[in-house]
C-alpha positions in Angstrom: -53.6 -75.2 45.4 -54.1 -73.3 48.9 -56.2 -70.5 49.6 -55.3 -68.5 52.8 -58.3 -67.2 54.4 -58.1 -64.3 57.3 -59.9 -63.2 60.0 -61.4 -59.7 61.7 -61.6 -58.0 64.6 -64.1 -55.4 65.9 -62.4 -51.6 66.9 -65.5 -51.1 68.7 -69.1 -52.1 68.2 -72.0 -50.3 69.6 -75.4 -52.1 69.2 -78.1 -49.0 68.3 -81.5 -50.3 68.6 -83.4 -53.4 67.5 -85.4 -53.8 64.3 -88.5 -54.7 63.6 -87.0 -57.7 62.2 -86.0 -59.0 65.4 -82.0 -58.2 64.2 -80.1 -55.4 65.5 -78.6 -51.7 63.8 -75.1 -51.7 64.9 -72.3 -49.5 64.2 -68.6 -50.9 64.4 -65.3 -50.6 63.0 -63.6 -54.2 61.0 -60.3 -54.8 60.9 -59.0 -57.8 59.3 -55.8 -59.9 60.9 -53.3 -62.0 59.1 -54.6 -65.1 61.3 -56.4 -67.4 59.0 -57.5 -70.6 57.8 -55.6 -72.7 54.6 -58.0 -74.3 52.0 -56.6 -76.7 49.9 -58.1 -77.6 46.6 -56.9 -81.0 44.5 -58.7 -82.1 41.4 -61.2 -84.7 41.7 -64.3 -86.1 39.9 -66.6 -85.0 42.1 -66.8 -82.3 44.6 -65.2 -84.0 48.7 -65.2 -81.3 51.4 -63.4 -81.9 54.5 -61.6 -80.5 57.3 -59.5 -80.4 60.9 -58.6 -78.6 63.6 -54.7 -80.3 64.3 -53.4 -77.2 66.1 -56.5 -76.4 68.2 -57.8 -77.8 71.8 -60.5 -80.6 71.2 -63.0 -79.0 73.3 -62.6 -76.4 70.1 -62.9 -79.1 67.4 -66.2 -80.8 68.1 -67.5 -77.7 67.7 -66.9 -77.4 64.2 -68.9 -79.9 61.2 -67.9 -79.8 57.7 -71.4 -81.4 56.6 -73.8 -78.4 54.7 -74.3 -76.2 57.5 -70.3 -75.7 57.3 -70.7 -71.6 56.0 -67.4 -72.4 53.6 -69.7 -75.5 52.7 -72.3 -72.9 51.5 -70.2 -70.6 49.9 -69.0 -73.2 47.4 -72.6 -74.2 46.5 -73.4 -70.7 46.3 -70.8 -70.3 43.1 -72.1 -73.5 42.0 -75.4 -72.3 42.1 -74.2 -68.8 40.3 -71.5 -70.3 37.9 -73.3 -73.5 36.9 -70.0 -74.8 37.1 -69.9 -78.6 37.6 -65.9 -79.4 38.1 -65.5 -81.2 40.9 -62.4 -81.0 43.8 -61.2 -82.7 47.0 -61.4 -79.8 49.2 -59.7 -79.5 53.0 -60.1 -76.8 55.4 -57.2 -76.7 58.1 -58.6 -74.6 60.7 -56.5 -72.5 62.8 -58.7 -69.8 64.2 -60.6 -70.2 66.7 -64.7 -70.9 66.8 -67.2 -68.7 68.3 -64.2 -66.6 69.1 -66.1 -62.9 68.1 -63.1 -63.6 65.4 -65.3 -64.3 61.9 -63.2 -67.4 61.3 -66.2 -69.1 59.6 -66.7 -66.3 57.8 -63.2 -65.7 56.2 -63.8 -69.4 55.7 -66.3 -68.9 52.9 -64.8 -65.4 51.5 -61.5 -67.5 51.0 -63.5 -70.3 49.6 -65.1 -67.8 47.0 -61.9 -66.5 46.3 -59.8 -70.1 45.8 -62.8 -71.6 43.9 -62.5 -68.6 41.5 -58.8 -69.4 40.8 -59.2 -73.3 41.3 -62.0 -73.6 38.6 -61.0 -70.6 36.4 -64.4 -69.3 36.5 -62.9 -65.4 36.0 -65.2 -64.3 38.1 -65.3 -60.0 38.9 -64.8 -58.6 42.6 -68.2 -57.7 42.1 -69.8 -60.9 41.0 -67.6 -62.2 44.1 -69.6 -59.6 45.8 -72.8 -60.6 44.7 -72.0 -64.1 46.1 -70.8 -63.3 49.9 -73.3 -60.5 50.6 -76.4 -63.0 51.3 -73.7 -65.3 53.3 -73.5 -62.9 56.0 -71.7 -59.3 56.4 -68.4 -60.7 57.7 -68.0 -63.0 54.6 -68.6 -59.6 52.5 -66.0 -57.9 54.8 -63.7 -60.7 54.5 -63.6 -61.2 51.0 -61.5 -58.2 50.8 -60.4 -57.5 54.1 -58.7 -54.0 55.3 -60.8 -51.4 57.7 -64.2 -50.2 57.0 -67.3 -49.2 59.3 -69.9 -51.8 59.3 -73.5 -50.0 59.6 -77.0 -51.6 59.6 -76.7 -55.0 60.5 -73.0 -54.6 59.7 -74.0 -55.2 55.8 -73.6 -51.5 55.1 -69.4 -51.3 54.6 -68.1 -47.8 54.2 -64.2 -48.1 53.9 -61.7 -46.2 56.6 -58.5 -45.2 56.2 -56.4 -47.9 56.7 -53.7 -47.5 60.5 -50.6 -48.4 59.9 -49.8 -52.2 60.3 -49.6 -53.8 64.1 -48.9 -56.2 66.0 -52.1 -58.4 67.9 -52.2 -61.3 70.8 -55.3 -62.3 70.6 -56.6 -63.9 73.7 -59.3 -66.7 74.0 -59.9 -67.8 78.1 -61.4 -70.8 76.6 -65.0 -69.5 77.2 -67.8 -69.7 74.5 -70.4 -67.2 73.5 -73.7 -67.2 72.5 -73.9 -64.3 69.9 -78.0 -64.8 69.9 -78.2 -65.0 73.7 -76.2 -61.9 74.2 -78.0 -59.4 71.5 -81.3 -60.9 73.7 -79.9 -59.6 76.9 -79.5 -56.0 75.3 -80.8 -53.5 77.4 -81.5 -50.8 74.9 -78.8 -48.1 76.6 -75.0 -48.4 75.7 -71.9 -46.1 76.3 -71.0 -47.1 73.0 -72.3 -45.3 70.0 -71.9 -43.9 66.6 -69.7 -41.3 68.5 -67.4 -43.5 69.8 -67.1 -45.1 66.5 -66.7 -41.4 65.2 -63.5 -41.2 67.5 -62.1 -44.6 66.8 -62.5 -43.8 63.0 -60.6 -40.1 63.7 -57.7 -42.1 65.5 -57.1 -44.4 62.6 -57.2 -41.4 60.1 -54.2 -40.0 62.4 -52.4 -43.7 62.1 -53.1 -43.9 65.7 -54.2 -47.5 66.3 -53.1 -47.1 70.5 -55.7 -44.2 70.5 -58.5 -45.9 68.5 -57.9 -49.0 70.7 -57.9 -46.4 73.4 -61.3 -44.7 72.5 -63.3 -48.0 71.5 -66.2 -48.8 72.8 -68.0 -52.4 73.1 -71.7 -52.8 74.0 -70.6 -56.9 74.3 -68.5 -55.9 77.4 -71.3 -54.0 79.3 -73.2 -57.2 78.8 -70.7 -60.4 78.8 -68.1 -58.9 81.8 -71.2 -59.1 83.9 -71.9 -62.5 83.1 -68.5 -63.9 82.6 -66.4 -62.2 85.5 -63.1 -64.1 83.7 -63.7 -61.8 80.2 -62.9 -58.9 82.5 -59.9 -60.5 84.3 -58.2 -60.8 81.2 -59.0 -57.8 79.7 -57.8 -56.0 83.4 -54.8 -58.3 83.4 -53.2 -56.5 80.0 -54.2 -53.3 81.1 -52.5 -53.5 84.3 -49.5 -54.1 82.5 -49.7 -50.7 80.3 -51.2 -52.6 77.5 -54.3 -51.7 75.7 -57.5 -54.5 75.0 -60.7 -54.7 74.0 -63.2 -57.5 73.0 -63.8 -58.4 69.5 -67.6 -58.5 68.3 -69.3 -60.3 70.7 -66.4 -62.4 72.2 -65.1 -64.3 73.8 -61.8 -63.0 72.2 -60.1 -60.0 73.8 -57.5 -58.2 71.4 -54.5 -56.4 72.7 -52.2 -54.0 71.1 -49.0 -54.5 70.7 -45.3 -52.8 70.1 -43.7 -55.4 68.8 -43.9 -59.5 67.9 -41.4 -59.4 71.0 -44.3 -58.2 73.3 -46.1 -60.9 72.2 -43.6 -63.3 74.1 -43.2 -61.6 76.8 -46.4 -61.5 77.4 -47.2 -65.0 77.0 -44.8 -65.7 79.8 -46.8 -63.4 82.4 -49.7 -65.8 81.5 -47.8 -68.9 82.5 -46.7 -67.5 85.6 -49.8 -65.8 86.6 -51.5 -69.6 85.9 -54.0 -68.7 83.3 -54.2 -71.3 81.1 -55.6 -69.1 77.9 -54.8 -70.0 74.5 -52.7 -67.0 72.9 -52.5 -66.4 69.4 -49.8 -63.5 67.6 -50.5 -61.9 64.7 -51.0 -58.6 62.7 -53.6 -56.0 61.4 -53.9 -57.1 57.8 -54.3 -54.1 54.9 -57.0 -54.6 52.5 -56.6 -55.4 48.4 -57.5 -59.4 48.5 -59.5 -59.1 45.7 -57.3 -57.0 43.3 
C-alpha cells in the first residue's frame, strides 16, 4: 500500500513578538502543494521503518535519519501509543522533498504516516482522533494532515481555514543553501514589515481567486532576516522577478516559491537557470486543495 504525503508553502509569514516561552506568535498563511513524499507499507511481524532519498543530491540525504528522531518515526509510535495497536509492517519512506527547505516535508511525512497507518492497520480512526494525534507533533503535521489554505496563528497551532485560490502552478527553487530555523527566530529584531495586515491582504486576494495578488502582497519576516545573511536567497528571488515573475520565500527558507501561468513556464524557466549558470535544484508542482481526510 502507498501513502502520498504533501507538502506546504507559507503565503506570507510575519513573526509578531516572542513569548514568554522563549517560542514566537506568528501570523501566516499555509498552502499545501502536490509535491510529496510515497510511504509504502507491507505486512510484516514486526514493525521495520526505513527510507531514501534516490532522486535527491547527497549533500541532501545525509541529512535525513530514519532512527526515532525521524518525525514520521514518531507519528507511528504516537498511533501505537493511542491505538494500542500491535500489527506490525515493513515501512519505506521515498523522499522527494526537499530537507530544511521552509517546505514541511518532515511534517507531511508524519500526517501521511497517520493517515496510511489508519488505512494500513484498519484502525477506523476519526479526522478528529487523527487530530488529536498530529497536534502535539508539531503545527505543520496538523496542517498537513488535511492540507488546503488556512491562516496559522499562535505558534502556527491556531488554523483558521481560508478560502481556497484557484489551483496553480509552482517552481519551487532550492539554491542548495540550508537554514537554521532556530538561528534565524534568534536573530529577530522585534520590528517587521510584515504583519497581521499583510496577512489581512494576502487572505483578501485569495478570497478574490487572485493568487498573483496574494503572492504580490505577501510579506516574509524570514527575508528581512535571511537576504541579509545569505546574499544568494535574494539573487534568486530578484532573478524571477526580473523576468515578470512573482516569488517569495517559504517559512523560513531556504526555498523561494514562484508563481506560475503554466507547467510550460516551468520549463522555460528552468532553461534561463542553465544558461544564467545557477546550478539550483528546481522542482514543478501545484497548489494542492484541501479534503485529505474526508
Amino acid at each position: 500500500m502507498e501513502e502520498l504525503s504533501f507538502s506546504k508553502i507559507n503565503i506570507g509569514l510575519a513573526i509578531l513578538d516572542k513569548r514568554a516561552d522563549g517560542y514566537h506568535n506568528i501570523d501566516t498563511i499555509f498552502q499545501s502543494i502536490a509535491l510529496g513524499d510515497s510511504i509504502y507499507f507491507a505486512r510484516h511481524h514486526s514493525v521495520v521503518f526505513s527510507g531514501s532519498m534516490p532522486e535527491l543530491p547527497s549533500a541532501m540525504s545525509d541529512m535525513v535519519t530514519y532512527g526515532e528522531s525521524n518525525l514520521a518515526l514518531k507519528a507511528l509510535r504516537a498511533v501505537q501509543d493511542y491505538t494500542k495497536c500491535k500489527t506490525g509492517g515493513a515501512i519505506h519512506l521515498l523522499k522527494r522533498v526537499p530537507p530544511a527547505a521552509g517546505l514541511g516535508g518532515g511534517s507531511g511525512d508524519a500526517a501521511a504516516m497517520i493517515r496510511g497507518l489508519n488505512r494500513f492497520w484498519d484502525l477506523r480512526l476519526t479526522a478528529e482522533e487523527m487530530m488529536n494525534i498530529a497536534k502535539p507533533l508539531g503545527a505543520d503535521v496538523a496542517f498537513l494532515l488535511d492540507g488546503g489554505t488556512a491562516r496559522g496563528t499562535g505558534v502556527g497551532d491556531i488554523l483558521t481555514p481560508v478560502e481556497e485560490a484557484p489551483s496553480s502552478w509552482l517552481l519551487v527553487v532550492h539554491p542548495h543553501l540550508f537554514m537554521s530555523t532556530v538561528e534565524a527566530y534568534r536573530a529577530f529584531t522585534g520590528h517587521s514589515e510584515a504583519s497581521s495586515e499583510t496577512i489581512d491582504e494576502v487572505i483578501a486576494a485569495l478570497q478574490q481567486g487572485d493568487m498573483k495578488k496574494a503572492f504580490s502582497c505577501a510579506k516574509n519576516t524570514f527575508e528581512e532576516i535571511l537576504f541579509p545573511l545569505h546574499p544568494e536567497l535574494q539573487q534568486c528571488k530578484d532573478f524571477f522577478k526580473a523576468q515578470g515573475y512573482e516569488a517569495l520565500l517559504s517559512g523560513s527558507g531556504s526555498s523561494i516559491v514562484v508563481l506560475l501561468s503554466s507547467a510550460k513556464d516551468a520549463l522555460v524557466l528552468q532553461e534561463e537557470i542553465k544558461k544564467a549558470g545557477h546550478n539550483w535544484l528546481t522542482l514543478i508542482t501545484k497548489t494542492k486543495h484541501g479534503g485529505n481526510l474526508q
